[in-house]
N, C-alpha and C positions, 0 to 999 in steps of 0.2 A: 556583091562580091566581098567587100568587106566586112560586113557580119558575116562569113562564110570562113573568111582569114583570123577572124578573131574567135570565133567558134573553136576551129583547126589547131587556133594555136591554142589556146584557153585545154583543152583536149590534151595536146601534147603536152604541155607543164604538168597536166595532171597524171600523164602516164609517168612522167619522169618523176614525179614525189612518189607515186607509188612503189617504184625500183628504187628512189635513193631510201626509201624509209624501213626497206624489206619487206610490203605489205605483200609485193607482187615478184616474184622472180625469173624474169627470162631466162630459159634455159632453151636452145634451139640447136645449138653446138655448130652452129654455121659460122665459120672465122672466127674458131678457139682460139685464144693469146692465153698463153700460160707465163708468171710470173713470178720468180721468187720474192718472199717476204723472210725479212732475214739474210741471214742468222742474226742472232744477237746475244751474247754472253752476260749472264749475271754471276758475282758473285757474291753467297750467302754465308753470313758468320752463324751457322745452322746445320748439323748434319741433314743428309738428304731423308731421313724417315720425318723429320719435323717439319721442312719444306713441304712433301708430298701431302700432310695430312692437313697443310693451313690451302694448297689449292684445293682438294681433294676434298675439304669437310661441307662446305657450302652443296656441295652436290650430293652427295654419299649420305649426308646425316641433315641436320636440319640446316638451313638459310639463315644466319644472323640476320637481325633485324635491320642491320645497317646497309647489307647489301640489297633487299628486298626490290629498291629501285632501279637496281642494275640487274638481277638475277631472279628468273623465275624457275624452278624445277617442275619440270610436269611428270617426268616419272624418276625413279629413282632404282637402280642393280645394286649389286655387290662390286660389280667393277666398271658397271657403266653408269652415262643420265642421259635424260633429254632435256635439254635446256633452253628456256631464252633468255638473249641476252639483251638488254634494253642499253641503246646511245645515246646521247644530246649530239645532234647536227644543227647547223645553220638554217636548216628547214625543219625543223622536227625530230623527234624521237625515232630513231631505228631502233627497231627490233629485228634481231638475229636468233635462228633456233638452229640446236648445233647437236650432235651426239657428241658425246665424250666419254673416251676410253681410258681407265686406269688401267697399270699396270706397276704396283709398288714394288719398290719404292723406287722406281726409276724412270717412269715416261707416263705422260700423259699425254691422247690424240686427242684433238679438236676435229671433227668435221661438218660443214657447213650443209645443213637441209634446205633452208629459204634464208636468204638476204638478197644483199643489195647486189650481190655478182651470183653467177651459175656453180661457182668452182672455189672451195678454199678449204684450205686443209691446215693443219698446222700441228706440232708437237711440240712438248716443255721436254727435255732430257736433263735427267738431273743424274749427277756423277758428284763422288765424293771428295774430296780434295782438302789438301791440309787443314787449310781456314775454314771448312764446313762445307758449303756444297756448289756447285761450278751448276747453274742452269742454263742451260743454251735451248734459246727459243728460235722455230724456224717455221716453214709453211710454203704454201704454194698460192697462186691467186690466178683465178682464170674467168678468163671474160669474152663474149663472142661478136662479132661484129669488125675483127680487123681495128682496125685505126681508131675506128669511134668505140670499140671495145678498150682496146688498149690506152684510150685516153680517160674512159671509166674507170678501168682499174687502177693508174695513177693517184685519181682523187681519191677511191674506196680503199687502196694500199694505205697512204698516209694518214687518213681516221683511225683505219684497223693498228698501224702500228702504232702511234700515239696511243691508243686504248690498251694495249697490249702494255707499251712501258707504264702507264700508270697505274695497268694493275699489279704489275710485277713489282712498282713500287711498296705498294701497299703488301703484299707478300711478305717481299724481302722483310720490311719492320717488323710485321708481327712473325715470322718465322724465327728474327732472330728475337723477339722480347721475349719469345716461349723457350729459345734454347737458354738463355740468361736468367730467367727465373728457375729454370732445371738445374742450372749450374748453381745455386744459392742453395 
């Protein structure tokens, strides 16, 4: 009986790396929790065509060498991609593969194919504004399973938006080093 509990359980941790790393993704839509992500406001000393093409270039043109570890492109449009997006978690590396929708210079769609939840969606809108450009990031997060759904997506919310401000970190800098070098 006990080699049967430790089997059992040995079995379950393993299905749950497989969902937290986005190897595997339950979609069954039995006791959907839908959850905002967001909003959250940046503002960029950048107008909005310079913002758009520093998220927009990694996808659209080639991968800088720097992001390589974070960002795979498998296919490549004129105003879409297919991408995955590689994370550091406490158990490993998730991998997320997402389509993404431009639409310049003002919006960009995130939609989520395989990860770590069934449902998430998200947009950058970028609007112009004195100081250069007002980005307001937002999204949806959906999870099935009721309670133990909604207690996953709590943990997969707080990664996702943590990743999200550190990318929008790195953005905003080189959005605004490229609007500063223009300005010279």
């Amino acid at each position: 009986m006990t080699r049967r509990l430790l089997v059992a359980a040995a079995g379950v941790v393993g299905a749950w790396r497989l969902v937290a790393t986005g190897t595997v993704t339950v979609d069954v839509g039995i006791g959907r929790s839908l959850r905002p992500l967001g909003p959250v406001t940046w503002r960029i000393a950048a107008p909005p065509e310079v913002v758009f093409d520093v998220v927009a270039e990694p996808y659209l043109r080639r991968t800088p060498r720097a992001l390589r570890e974070k960002l795979e492109v498998w296919e490549r449009g004129s105003d879409m991609a297919l991408a995955a997006h590689f994370t550091p978690t406490a158990i490993g590396k998730a991998t997320t593969l997402e389509a993404v929708r431009f639409e310049r210079p003002g919006r960009i769609d995130f939609r989520l194919l395989r990860g770590p939840v069934p449902h998430l969606s998200e947009s950058f809108i970028l609007q112009a504004v004195e100081s250069g450009t007002e980005l307001r990031w937002s999204g949806e997060l959906g999870t099935d399973f009721w309670a133990l759904g909604r207690w996953w997506g709590s943990r997969v919310a707080a990664v996702w938006e943590a990743t999200v401000r550190t990318a929008l970190e790195m953005v905003t800098a080189e959005a605004e080093r490229r609007a500063a070098s223009r300005r010279r």
